[in-house]
N, C-alpha and C positions, 0 to 999 in steps of 0.2 A: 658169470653170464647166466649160466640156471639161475641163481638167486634172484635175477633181476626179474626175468620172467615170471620165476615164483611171485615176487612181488607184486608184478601188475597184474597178472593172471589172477594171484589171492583178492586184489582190492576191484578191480572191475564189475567182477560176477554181484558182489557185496552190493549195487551203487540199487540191487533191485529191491534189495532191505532196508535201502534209508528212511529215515524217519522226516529227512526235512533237506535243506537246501547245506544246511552244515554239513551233514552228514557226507552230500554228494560231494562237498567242496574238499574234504578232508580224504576222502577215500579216489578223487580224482589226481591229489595231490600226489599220494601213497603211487599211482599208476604212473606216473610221470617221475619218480624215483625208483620206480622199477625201469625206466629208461634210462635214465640217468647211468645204473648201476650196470646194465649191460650192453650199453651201445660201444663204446668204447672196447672191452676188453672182446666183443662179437666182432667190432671191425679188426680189429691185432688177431684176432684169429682167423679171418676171411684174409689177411692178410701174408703171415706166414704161410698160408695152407695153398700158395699161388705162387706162380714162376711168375716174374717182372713182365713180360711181355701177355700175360694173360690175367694181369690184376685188374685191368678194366674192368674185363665181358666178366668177371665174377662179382663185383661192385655193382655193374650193371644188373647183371642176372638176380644179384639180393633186392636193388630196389626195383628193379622188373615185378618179381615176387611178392615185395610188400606193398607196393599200387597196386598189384591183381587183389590184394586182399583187402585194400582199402575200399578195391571197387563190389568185388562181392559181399565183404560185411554188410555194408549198409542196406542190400537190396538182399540179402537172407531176412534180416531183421525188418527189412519194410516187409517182405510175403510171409512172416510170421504174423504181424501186427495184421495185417489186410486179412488172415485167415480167425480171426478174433481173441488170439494171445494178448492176456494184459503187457504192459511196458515191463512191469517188473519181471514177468516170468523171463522175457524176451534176455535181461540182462542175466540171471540166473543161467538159463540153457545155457551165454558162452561160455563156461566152465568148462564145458566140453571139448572144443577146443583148445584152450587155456590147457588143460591136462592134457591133452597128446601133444603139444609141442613143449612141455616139463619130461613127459615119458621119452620122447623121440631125443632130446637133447640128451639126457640123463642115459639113457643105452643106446644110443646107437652113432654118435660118436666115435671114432677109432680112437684106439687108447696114445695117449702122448709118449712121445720117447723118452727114456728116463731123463732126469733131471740133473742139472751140469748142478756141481757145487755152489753155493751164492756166494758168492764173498761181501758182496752189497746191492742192498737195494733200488733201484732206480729212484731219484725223489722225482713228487709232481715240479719240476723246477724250469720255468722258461727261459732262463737263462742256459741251462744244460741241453737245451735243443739247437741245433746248426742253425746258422743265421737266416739262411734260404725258406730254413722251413719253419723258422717263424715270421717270414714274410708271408708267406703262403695264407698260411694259419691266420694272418691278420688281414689280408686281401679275403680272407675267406668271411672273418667276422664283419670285415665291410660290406660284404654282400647279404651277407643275415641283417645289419642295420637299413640295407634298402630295402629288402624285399617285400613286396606288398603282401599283407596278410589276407590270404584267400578269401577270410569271411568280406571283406570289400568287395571281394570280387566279385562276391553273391550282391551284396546293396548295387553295385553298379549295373547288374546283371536286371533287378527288380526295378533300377525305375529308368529300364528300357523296356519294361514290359514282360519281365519273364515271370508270368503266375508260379504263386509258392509251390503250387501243387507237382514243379518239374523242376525245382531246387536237389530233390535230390538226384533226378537223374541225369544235369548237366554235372553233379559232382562226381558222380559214378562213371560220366563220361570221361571227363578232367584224369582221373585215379587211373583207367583204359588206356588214356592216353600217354599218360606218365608210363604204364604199364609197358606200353608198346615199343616207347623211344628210347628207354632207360639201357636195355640188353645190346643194341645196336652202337648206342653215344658210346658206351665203355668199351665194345668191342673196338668201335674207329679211334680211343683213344690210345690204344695196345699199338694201332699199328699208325697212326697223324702225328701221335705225341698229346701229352695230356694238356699241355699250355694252350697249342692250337687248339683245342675244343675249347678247354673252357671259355677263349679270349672269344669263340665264334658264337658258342653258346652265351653268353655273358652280353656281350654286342646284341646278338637277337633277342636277348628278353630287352635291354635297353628302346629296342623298336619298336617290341607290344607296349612297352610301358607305355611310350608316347603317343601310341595307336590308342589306347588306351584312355587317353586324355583327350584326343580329338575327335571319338568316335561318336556318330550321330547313333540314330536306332533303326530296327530292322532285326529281324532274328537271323539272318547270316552273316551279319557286321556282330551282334551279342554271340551266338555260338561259334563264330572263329577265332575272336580274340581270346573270349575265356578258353577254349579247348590251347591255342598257342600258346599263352601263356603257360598252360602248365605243361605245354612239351619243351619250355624253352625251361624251365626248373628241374626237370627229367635230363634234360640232354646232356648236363653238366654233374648231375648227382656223382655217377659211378668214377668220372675223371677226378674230382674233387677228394674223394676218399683214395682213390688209387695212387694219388699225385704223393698224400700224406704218409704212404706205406710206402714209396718210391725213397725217399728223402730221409726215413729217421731209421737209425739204427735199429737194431730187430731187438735189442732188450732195451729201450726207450719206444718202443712202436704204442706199445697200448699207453703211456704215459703221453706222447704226443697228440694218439685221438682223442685223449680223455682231454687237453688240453683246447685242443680243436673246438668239440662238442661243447668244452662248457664256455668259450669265448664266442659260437655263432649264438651257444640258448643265453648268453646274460647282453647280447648284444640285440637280440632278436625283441625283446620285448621291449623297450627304448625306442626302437623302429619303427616297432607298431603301432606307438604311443603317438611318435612323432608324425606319423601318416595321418593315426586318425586326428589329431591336432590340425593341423594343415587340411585335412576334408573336412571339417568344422569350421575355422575360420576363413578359408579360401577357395573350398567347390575342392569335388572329386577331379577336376583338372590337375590342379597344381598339386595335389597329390602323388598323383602318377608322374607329373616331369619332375619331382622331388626326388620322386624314388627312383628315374632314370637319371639323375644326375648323378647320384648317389652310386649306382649300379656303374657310371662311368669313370669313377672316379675311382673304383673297386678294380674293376678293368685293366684301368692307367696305371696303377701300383704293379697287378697281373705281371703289367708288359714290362717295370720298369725292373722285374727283380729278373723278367727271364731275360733283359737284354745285357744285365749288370751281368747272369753269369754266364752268357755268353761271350762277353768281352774279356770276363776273367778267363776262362775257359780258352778264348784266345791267345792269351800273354801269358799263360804257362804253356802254347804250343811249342817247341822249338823251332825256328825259321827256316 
């Protein structure tokens, strides 16, 4: 997990020293394999570090955290840039942060309890994960195949009229908002159940989506659907992770997010592909009912694995 952060924290600050568009392409990349490398093994440790009944609100509470920071980055760095900072310095200063959360990870962490014997390794093997939760897993990557890619959300936002000059502060709105819903969704998941939110959460982005598609303009029709949509991405985050630390054995936990994470990011960009295909040849309409369909059909698997183990669940009851 430090490693990973080392890594993006190392290549980020760098993106202020490029030389050209290569340079940012390649050290962008380097940053998104520093996620790669610690997302996983950070969720098996937010994981283990929680009692079952309180793995939501902690889920929650981490991406409550990371929208607050999604939302403050950008607006540090836009009243740096308004105060007459060039761009590059602006990526150099994050370094600064970038190093107190390598320091803060690095000491002040409580030390692990010693370590049982291995006798074997866990492999990355999908086959070696319980059947339930690779359903999950793959209801999950259905939903990364729908999801609309935010930057759309901005083109659909512009040619309703929303001047570039407040792009970013309906994103910083969007990131607040995520912010706000994220600590609550995972808390009601601890105690509704994780399926119920997510089927509720899931359902509700399928209505923006379609809202989405039929919406005329006006700036309170453009600022509530974008601000909804990303509370309805929010609502379901912390249940979504929680659900995955629910279901896999605790020495396959980090092997099963790692498997999670790289079936929603290799499915994610397929998605995205196919959206903007579809809003190219068919209007930003049929876009958005693509991706609610898609989103429904993600849903419908949701419900079909929780009612299959319900019934099993039933028929090993005794009568």
């Amino acid at each position: 997990m430090v490693g990973g952060y080392t890594v993006s924290n190392t290549a980020r600050p760098l993106i202020g020293l490029a030389l050209g568009w290569g340079w940012v392409l390649v050290l962008r990349f380097l940053d998104r394999v520093g996620k790669g490398i610690r997302t996983a093994p950070r969720d098996a440790l937010i994981s283990v570090s929680t009692n079952a009944d309180q793995r939501g609100m902690a889920f929650g509470f981490h991406r409550a955290l990371d929208n607050a920071g999604a939302m403050f980055g950008p607006l540090i760095a836009f009243a740096l840039l308004s105060a007459g900072l060039e761009m590059s310095h602006v990526f150099l200063l994050s370094v600064v942060p970038g190093l107190l959360v390598i320091l803060l990870l690095a000491t002040q962490l409580p030390a692990p309890p010693p370590a049982l014997p291995v006798v074997s390794l866990p492999t990355l093997s999908w086959k070696a994960l319980d059947r339930r939760l690779r359903g999950l897993i793959l209801a999950a990557g259905g939903l990364a195949l729908a999801t609309a890619p935010e930057v759309f959300l901005v083109l659909w936002a512009r040619a309703r009229g929303l001047e570039i000059a407040w792009v970013p502060l309906i994103w910083a709105g969007a990131s607040a908002v995520k912010a706000l819903v994220a600590a609550p969704a995972g808390t009601l998941s601890d105690r509704l159940g994780r399926v119920p939110v997510l089927i509720i959460g899931w359902g509700l982005r399928v209505g923006v989506l379609v809202a989405l598609g039929l919406a005329g303009s006006g700036a309170l029709t453009l600022w509530g659907l974008f601000l909804a949509y990303a509370a309805t991405l929010a609502l379901t985050e912390g249940a979504e992770r929680a659900l995955i630390g629910d279901h896999a054995p605790q020495n396959q936990r980090a092997t099963a997010y790692g498997i999670y994470h790289m079936i929603s990011g290799l499915l994610a960009l397929p998605g995205a592909v196919l959206f903007g295909v579809v809003w190219e040849w068919l209007g930003e309409a049929a876009a958005f009912f693509t991706a609610a369909t898609l989103t429904g059909l993600a849903v419908s698997l949701l419900l079909s694995i929780a009612l299959g183990a319900h019934r099993r669940l039933e028929g090993n009851t005794p009568g």
